[in-house]
C-alpha positions in Angstrom: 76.8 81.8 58.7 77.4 78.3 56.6 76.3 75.2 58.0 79.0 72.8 58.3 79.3 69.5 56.7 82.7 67.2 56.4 84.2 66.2 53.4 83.7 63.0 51.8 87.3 62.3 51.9 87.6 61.8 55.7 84.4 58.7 55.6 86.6 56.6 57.4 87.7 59.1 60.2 84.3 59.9 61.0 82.9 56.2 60.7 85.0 55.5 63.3 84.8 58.0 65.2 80.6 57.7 65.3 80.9 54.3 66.1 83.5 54.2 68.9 81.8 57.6 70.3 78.1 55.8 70.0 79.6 52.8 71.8 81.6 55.1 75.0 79.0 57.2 75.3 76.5 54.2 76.2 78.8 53.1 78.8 78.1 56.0 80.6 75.5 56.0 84.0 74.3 58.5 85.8 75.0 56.4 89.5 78.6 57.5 88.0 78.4 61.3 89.4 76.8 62.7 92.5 73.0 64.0 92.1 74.3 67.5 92.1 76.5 66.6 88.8 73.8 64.6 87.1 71.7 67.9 85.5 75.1 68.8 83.6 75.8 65.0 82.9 72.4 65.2 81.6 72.9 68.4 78.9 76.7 66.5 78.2 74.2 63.2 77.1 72.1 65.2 75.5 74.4 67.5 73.0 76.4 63.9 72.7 73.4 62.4 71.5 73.2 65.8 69.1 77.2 65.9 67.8 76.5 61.9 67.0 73.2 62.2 65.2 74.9 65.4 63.2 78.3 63.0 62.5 76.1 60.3 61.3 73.9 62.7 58.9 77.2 64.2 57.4 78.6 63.5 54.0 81.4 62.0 55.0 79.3 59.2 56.6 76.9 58.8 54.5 78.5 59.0 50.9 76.9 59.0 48.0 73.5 58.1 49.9 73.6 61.2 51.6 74.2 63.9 48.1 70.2 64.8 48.1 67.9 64.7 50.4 65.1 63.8 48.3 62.9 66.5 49.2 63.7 68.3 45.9 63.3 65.5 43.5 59.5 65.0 45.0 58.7 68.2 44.9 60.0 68.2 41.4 57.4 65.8 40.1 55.2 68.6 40.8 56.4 71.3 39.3 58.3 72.8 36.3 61.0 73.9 38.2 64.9 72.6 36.8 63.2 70.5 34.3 65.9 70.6 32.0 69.2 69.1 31.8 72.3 69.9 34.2 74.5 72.6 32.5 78.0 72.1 33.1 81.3 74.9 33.0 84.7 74.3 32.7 86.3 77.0 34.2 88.8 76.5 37.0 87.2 75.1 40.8 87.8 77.2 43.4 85.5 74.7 45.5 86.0 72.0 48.2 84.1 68.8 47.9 81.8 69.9 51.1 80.9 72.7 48.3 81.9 76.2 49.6 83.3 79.0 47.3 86.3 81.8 48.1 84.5 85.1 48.3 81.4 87.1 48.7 79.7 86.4 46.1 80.9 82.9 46.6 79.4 82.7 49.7 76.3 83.7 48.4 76.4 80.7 45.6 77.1 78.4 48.3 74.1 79.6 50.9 72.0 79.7 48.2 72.8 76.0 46.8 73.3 74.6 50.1 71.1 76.2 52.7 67.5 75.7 51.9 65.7 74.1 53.9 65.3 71.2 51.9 69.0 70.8 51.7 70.7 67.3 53.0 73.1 70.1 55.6 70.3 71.7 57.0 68.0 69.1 57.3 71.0 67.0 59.1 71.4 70.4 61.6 68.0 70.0 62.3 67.6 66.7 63.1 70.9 66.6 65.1 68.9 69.5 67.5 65.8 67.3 67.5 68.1 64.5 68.6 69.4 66.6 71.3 66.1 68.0 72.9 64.6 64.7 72.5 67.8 62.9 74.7 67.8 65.7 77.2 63.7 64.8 77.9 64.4 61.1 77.6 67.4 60.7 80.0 65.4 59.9 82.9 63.3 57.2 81.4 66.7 55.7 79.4 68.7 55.7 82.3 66.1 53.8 84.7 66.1 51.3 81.7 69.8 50.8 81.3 69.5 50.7 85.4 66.7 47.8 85.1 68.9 46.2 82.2 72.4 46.2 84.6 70.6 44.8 87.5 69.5 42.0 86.1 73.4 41.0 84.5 76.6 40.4 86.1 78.4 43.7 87.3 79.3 46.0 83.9 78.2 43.1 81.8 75.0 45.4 80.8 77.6 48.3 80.2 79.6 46.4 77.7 76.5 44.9 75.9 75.0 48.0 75.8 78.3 49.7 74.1 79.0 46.7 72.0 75.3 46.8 70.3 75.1 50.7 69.9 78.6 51.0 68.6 77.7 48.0 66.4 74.8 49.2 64.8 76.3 52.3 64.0 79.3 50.0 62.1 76.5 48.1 60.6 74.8 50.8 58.9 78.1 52.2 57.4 78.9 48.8 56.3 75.2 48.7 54.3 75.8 52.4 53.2 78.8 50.9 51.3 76.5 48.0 50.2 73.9 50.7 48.6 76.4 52.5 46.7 78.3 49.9 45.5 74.7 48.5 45.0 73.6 52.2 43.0 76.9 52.0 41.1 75.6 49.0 39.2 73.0 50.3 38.1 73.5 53.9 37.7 71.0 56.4 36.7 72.5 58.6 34.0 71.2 62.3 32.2 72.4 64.0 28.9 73.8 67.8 29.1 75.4 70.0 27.7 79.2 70.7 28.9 81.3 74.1 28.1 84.7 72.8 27.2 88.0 74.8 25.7 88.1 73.7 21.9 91.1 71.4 21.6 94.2 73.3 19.7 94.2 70.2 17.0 90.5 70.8 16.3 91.3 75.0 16.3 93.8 74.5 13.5 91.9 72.3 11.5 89.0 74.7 11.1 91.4 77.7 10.8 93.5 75.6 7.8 89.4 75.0 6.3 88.2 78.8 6.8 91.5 79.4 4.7 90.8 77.7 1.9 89.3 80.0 -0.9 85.7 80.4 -0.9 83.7 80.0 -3.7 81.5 82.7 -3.8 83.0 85.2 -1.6 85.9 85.3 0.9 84.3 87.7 3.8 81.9 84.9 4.1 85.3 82.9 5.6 87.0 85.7 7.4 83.9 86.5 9.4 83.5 83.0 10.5 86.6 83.4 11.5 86.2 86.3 13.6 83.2 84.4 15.2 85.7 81.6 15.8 87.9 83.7 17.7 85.3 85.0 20.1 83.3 82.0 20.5 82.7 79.5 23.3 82.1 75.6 23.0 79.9 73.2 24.6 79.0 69.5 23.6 76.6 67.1 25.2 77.9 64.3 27.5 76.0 62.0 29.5 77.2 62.3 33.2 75.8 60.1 36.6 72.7 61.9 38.5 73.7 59.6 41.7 77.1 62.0 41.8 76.1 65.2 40.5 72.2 65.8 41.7 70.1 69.0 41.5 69.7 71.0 38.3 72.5 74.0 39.1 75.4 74.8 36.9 78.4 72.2 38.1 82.1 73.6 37.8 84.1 70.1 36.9 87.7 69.9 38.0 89.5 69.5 34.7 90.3 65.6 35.6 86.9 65.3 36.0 85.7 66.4 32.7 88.2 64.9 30.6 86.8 61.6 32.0 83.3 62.3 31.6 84.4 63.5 27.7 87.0 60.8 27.1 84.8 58.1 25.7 81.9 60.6 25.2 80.4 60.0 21.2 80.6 63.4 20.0 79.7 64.3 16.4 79.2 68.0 17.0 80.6 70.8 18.6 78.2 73.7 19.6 79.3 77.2 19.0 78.4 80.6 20.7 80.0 83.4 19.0 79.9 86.8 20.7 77.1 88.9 19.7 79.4 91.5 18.3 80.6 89.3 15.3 80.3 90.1 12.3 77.3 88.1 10.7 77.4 85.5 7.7 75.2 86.2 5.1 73.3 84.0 3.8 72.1 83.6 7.4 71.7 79.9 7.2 73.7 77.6 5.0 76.1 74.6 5.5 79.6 76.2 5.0 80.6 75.6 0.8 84.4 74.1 1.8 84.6 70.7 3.8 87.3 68.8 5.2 87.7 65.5 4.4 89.9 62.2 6.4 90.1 59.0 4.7 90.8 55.9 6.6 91.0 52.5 6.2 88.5 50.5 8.4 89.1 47.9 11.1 90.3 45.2 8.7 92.4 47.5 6.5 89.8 47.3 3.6 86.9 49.8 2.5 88.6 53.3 3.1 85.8 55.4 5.5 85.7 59.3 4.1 84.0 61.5 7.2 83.9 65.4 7.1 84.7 67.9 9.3 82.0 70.7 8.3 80.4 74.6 9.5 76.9 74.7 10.0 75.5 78.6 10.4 72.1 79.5 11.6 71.1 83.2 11.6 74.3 84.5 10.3 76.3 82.8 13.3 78.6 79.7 13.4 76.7 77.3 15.2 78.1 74.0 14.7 81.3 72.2 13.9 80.9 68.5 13.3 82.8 65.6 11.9 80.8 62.5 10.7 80.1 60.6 7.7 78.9 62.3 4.7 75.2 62.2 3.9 74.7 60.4 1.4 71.2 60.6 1.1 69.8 62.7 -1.6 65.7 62.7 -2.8 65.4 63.1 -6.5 62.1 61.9 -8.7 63.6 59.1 -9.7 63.8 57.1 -7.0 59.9 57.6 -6.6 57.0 54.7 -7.1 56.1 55.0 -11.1 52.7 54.2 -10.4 52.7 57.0 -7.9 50.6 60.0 -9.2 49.2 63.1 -7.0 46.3 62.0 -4.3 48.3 58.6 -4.0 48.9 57.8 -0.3 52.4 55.5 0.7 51.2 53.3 4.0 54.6 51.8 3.9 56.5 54.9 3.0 58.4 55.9 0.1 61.4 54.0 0.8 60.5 50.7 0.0 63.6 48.7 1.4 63.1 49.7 4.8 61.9 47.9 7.6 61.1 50.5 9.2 58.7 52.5 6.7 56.0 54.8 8.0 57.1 54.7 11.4 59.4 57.7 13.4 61.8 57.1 16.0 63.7 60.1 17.8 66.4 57.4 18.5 68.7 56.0 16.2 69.6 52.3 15.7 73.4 51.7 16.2 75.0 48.5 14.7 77.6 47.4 17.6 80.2 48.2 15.2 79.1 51.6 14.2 81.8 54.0 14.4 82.0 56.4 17.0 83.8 59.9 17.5 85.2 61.1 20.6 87.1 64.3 20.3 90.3 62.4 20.6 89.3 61.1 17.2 88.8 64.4 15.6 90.6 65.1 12.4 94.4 66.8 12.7 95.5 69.5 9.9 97.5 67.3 8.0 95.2 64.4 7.9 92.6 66.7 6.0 91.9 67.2 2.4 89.6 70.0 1.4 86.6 70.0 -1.2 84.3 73.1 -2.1 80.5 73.0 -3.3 80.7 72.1 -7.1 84.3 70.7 -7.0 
């Protein structure tokens, strides 16, 4: 069993269709049948009332407003539970936007993600039921109302006021659902994870053409990175909108989809998970000896920029590739105080021209002209020139 929901495509179908049905069904009395007819006009009302009440609680009427029901993220204050970062995969979507999977095991994935109780479907199923029961045990007293209401007006005057403001408000509220998003799109509330992604074929052959240079001290360092290469898988960090992807699962992105969240994405590195199987580096952890370098001219066709495209392994594994600007900070005694002898203590630091001495930030300082890399920037074959350690 799956409980149903309707696509967010079809908003307008079923925005009009809950607000024309909210507005015919209050035209209805029960002086329209005989007394023998009015127990099963009373159970129509009532599951009505229930189909309504699910229609406006589905995501197709409620959009965006309606992708959590908020019970998680309270309960989530209180508890460890998904405290870290969405994980995104790449592979190919076998899902519809209402969320269910082809398959068994699908199935599964999809009961489990959207079936708990505190899930926006089946807290919508419930209150659509509550709606019902509590229409079926109200009838009497809203129909002696509507009666009270109609007598006092011109004959089907009350009718048509009735259908006019129920219909209405119904048309109202998707009209301010519309506000809110357009309202939460503004000012967007947006999380940093990591996203698997197919390493581009440009970026493949420019780290094959580097891991084919000669190495300096020994050349199985290069061909078993290159194994690893072949077996690896890639992920970078992206930032991504909570509002549209809640919850702390694994999200399978449409391809379209992730090339938008990646085009514009500032990425410097590329993480890498070789297979366990590889064939391990030794030493275990180093900066791979051979870099590739790009030179370009900046903005203004001045000052040529030199950034590198280098290997980082940790434990005997590849685990990075990155392209960025060369560190050009080196610590020699040199550049030390002279009046600095053992015991002395720095308040302001050891770097004496900063402003920022003595005091650690875990976020960097961007100048608004501060290059930034997004994969579409990364470094072809022939626009690299290699250097090795001690060259």
């Amino acid at each position: 069993m799956r409980l149903p929901d309707i696509p967010l495509r079809h908003h307008r179908t079923v925005r009009t269709a809950a607000a024309l049905g909210t507005g015919a069904l209050a035209l209805v009395r029960r002086r329209d049948v005989s007394a023998e007819r009015q127990t099963g006009l009373r159970a129509g009302t009532a599951l009505a009332n229930a189909g309504l009440t699910w229609l406006t609680g589905s995501r197709a009427f409620l959009g965006k407003v309606g992708g959590s029901s908020g019970i998680d993220e309270f309960l989530g204050a209180f508890s460890t539970r998904g405290s870290g970062p969405v994980r995104y995969a790449s592979s190919p979507a076998h899902i519809s936007d209402v969320g269910v999977l082809d398959g068994d095991a699908a199935a599964d994935t999809w009961w489990d993600e959207q079936a708990s109780v505190t899930s926006p479907a089946f807290l919508n199923a419930v209150t659509a039921a509550a709606a019902g029961a509590a229409s079926w045990a109200l009838w009497p007293l809203t129909e002696q109302l509507a009666e009270a209401i109609d007598a006092k007006l011109p004959t089907g005057v009350g009718r048509g006021l009735n259908a006019v403001v129920n219909g209405g408000l119904v048309a109202v509220t998707a009209v301010l659902i519309d506000k809110v998003e357009k309202w939460a799109d503004d000012v967007e509330d947006f999380d940093y994870a990591p996203v698997e992604i197919e390493l581009p074929t440009r970026i493949r052959e420019s780290v094959n053409l580097l891991l084919s240079q000669p190495h300096p001290v020994a050349q199985a360092t290069a061909e078993a990175v290159s194994e690893q290469l072949d077996t690896a898988r890639f992920f970078v960090w992206v930032t991504y909108p909570r509002a549209e992807y809640p919850g702390n699962e694994p999200i399978i992105l449409d391809p379209d989809r992730l090339a938008e969240i990646i085009r514009n994405e500032d990425i410097e590195s590329i993480h890498v998970y070789p297979a366990a199987s590889s064939p391990r580096v030794v030493p275990a952890t180093q900066t791979y000896p051979v870099v590739g370098i790009r030179h370009s001219a900046d903005q203004d066709g001045g000052e040529t920029a030199e950034r590198e495209l280098s290997l980082s392994i940790v434990n005997g594994y590849l685990d990075a590739i990155s392209f960025s600007s060369p560190d050009s900070d080196f610590r020699v005694s040199e550049d030390l105080p002279e009046d600095s002898v053992p015991g002395t203590l720095h308040p302001e630091g050891l770097e004496q021209e900063s402003d920022y001495a003595g005091y650690s930030n875990s976020f960097e300082i961007l100048d608004e002209d501060e290059h930034v890399t997004v994969l579409a920037t990364w470094p072809a074959p022939d626009q690299l020139t290699f250097r090795a350690d001690g060259s």
